[in-house]
C-alpha positions as CSV (number, residue, x, y, z in Angstrom):
1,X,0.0,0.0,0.0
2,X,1.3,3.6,-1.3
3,X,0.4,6.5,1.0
4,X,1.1,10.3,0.9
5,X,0.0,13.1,2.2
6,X,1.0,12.5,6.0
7,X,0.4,14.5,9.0
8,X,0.3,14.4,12.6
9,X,-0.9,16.2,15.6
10,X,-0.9,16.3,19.6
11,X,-4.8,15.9,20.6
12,X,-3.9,18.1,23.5
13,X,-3.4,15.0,26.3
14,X,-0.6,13.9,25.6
15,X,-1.8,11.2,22.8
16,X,-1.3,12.5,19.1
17,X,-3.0,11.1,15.5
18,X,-1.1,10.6,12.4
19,X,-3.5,10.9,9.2
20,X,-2.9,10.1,5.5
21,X,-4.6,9.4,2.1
22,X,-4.1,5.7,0.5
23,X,-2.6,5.9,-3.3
24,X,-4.9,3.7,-5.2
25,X,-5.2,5.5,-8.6
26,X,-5.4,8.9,-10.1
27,X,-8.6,8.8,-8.8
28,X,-6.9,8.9,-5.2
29,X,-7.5,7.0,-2.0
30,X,-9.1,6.7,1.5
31,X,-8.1,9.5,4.2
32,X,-6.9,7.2,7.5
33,X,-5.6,7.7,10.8
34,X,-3.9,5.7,13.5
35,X,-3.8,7.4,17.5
36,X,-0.3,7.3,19.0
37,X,-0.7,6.8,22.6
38,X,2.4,7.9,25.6
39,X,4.6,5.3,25.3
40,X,4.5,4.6,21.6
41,X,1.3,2.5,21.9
42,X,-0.5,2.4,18.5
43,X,-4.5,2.6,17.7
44,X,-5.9,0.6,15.0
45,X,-6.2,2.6,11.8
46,X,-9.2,4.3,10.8
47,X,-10.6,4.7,7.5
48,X,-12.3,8.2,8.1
49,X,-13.3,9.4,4.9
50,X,-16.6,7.7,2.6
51,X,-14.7,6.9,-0.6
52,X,-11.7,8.2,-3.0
53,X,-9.7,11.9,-2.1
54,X,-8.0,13.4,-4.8
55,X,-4.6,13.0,-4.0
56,X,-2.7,16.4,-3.9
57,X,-4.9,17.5,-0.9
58,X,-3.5,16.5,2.9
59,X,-5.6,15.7,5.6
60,X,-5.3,19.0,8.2
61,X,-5.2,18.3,11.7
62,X,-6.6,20.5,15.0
63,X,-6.5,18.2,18.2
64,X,-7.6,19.7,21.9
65,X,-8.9,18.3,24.7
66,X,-8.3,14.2,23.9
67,X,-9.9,14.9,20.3
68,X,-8.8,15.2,16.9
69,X,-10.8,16.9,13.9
70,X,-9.1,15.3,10.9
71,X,-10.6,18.0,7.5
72,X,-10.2,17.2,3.6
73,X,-11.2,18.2,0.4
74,X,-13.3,15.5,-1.6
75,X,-15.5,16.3,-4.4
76,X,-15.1,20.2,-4.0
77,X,-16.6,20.0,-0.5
78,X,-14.6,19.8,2.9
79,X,-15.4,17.3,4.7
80,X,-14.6,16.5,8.3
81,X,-14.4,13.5,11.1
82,X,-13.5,13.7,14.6
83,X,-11.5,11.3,16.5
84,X,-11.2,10.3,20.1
């Protein structure tokens, strides 16, 4: 599996979530994340986007108060999923 696009972010307790889109096609991918707990403890990844992103466009991160909002562009809309 190809990815690109990566980012990561402190959710503001000490945890922080890495994001990225899957490279399928030119059609682009999936967005996903994975929470990084103290300790280097990983989550299970998340798909958090419904269907293909256009690659070319990373995921942004904002993370406070144990919570992530993970944002991408996908079909001309911005889209959004928050994770805990």
């Amino acid at each position: 599996m190809r990815t690109t696009q990566p980012a990561i972010v402190s959710d503001g307790s000490s945890a922080a979530v890495v994001a990225w889109t899957v490279f399928h096609s030119r059609t682009g991918g999936p967005i996903q994340a994975r929470r990084l707990a103290p300790g280097g403890i990983a989550g299970a990844v998340r798909t958090v986007s419904r269907g293909p992103v256009l690659s070319g466009f990373a995921p942004v991160l904002a993370g406070a108060a144990g919570r992530v909002a993970a944002a991408w562009v996908q079909d001309s809309d911005v889209r959004y999923s928050v994770l805990r």
